[in-house]
C-alpha positions as CSV (number, residue, x, y, z in Angstrom):
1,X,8.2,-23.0,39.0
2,X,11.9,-22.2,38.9
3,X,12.6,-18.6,38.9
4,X,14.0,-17.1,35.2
5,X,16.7,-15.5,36.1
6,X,17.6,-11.3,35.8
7,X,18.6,-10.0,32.7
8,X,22.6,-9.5,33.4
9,X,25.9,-8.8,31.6
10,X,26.6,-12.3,31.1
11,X,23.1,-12.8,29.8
12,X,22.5,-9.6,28.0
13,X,22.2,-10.1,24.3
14,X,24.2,-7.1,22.5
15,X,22.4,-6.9,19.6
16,X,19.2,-8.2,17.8
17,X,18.5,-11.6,16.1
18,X,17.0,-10.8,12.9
19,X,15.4,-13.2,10.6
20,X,13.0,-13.8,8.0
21,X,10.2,-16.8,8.8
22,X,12.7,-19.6,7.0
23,X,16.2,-18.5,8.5
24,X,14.3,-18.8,11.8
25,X,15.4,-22.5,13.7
26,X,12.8,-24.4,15.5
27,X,13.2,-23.5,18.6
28,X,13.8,-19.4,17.9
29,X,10.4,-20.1,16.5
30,X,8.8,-22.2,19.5
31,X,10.2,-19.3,22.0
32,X,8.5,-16.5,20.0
33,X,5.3,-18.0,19.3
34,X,5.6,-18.8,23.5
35,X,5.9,-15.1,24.3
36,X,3.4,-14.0,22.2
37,X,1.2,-16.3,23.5
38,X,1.6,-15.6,27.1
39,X,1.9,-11.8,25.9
40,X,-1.2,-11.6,23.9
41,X,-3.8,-14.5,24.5
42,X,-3.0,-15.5,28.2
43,X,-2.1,-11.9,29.7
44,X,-4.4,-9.7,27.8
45,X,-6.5,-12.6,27.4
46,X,-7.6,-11.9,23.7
47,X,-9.1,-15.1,21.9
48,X,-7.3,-14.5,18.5
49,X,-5.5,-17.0,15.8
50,X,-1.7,-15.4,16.5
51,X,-0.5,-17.2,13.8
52,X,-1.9,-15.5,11.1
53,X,0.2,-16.7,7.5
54,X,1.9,-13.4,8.0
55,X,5.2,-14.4,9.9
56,X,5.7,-17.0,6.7
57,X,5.8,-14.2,3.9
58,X,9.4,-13.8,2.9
59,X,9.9,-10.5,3.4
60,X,8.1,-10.3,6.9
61,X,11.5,-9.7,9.5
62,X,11.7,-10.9,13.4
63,X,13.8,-9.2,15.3
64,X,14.0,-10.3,19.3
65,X,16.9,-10.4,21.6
66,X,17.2,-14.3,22.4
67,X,17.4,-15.3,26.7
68,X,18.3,-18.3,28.2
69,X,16.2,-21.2,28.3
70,X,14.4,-21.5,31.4
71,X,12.2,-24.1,32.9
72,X,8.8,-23.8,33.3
73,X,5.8,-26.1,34.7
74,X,4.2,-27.5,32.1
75,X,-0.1,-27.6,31.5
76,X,-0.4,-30.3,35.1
77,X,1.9,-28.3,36.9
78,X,5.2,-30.1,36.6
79,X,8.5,-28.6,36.1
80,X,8.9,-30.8,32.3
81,X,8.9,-27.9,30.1
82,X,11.5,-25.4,29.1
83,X,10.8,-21.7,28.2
84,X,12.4,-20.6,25.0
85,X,10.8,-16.9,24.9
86,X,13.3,-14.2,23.5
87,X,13.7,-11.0,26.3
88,X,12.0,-8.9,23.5
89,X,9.7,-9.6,20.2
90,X,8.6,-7.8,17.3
91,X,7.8,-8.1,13.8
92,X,7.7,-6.2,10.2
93,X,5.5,-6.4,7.7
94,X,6.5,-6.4,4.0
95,X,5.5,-3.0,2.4
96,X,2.0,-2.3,1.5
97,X,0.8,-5.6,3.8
98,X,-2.1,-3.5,5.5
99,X,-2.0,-3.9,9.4
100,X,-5.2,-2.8,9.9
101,X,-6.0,0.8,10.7
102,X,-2.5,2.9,10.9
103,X,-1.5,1.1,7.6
104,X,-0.5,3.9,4.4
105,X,1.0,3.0,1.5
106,X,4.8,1.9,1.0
107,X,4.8,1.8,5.0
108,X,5.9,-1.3,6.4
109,X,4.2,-2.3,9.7
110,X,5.9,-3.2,13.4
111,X,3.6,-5.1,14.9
112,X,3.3,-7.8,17.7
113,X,5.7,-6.5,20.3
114,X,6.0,-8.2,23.2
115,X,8.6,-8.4,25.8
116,X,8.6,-11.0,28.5
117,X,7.6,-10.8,32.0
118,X,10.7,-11.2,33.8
119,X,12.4,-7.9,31.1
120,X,9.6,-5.6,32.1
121,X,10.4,-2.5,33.1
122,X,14.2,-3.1,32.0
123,X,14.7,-1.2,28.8
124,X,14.4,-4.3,26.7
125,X,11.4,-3.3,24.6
126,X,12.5,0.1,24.2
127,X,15.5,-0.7,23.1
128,X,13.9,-3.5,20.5
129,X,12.0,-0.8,19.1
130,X,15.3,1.8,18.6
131,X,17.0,-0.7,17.0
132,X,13.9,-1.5,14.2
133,X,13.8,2.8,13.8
134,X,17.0,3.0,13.2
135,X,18.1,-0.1,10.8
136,X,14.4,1.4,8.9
137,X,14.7,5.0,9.4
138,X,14.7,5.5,5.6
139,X,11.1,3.9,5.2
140,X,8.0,4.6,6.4
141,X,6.3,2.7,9.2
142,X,3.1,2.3,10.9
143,X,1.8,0.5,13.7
144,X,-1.2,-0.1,15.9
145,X,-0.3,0.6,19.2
146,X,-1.9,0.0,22.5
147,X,-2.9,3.7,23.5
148,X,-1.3,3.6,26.9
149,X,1.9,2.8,25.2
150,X,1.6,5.5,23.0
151,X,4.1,8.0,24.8
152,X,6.8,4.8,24.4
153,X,6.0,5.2,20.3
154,X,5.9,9.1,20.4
155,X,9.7,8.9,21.7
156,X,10.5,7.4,18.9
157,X,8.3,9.9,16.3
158,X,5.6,7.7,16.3
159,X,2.2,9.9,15.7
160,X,-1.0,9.2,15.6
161,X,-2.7,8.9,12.1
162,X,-6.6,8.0,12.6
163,X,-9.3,7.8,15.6
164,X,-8.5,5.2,18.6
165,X,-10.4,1.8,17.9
166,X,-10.9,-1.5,20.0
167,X,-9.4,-4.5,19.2
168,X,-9.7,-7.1,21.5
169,X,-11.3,-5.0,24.4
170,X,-8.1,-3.1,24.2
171,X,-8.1,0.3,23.3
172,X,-5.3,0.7,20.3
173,X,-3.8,3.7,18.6
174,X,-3.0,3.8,14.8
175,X,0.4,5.8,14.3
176,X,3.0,6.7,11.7
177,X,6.3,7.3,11.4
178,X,7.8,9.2,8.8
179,X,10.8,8.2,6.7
180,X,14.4,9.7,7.4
């Protein structure tokens, strides 16, 4: 497999994509769904439908930070298929969608963050999440977070708002952010 190559100036997205479900083009869509896949049900290996209904509601917002296409061996091992996965991947939830435990009322939800292999470590999720804070620092939010993520969350006032709970053989934080 062909190696994906460094996140770079010339490479570096400066700021966000962010779209509802239907403003999303095919392959923005393919590339998301492929990191979440690899993030979620390949890495963490959780069995799980990812593609729940709630990505289509209309007010439900992707934001990710798009990368070059790279190649990619495909499911016999040949170099035919092309990764489209964004450097960085969340979502929001329309208001008063409950996402499980951390949900409150009028709080909309960040949920399925995922950043790809190759941005680890770089600042890309990190600086994904800053950006959602700060274009929704007026509302609420919640999310479920992995608990050994939670000191990433606390940086950005995150706290926790119920007992830890497994999902997935995961251990998961619920936590809250306050508006302004």
């Amino acid at each position: 497999m062909t190696a994906a190559p460094r996140i770079t100036e010339a490479t570096a997205a400066t700021e966000p994509v962010v779209k509802t479900f239907d403003q999303l083009l095919p392959a923005e869509l393919y590339g998301i769904l492929q990191l979440r896949s690899l993030a979620f049900v390949v890495e963490q290996e959780c069995v799980f439908l990812d593609a729940d209904g709630v990505d289509t509601l209309p007010e439900t917002l992707h934001f990710f930070y798009p990368r070059p296409a790279t190649a990619m061996s495909d499911t016999h091992g040949a170099e035919h298929g092309r990764d489209l996965s964004p450097w960085a991947y969340a979502r929001l939830l329309p208001a008063d969608v409950p996402d499980g435990p951390a949900a409150r009322p009028g709080a909309r939800s960040i949920s399925r963050v995922a950043t790809h292999p190759d941005a680890r470590g770089q600042g890309w999720g990190r600086r994904l999440l800053g950006d959602i804070v700060d274009a929704w620092s007026a509302t609420p939010l919640t999310l479920n977070a992995q608990s050994h993520l939670g000191r990433l969350y606390s940086s950005f006032g995150f706290v926790p708002n119920g007992p830890r709970f497994d999902e997935d053989g995961i251990e998961h934080t619920p936590m809250e952010r306050a508006a302004g």
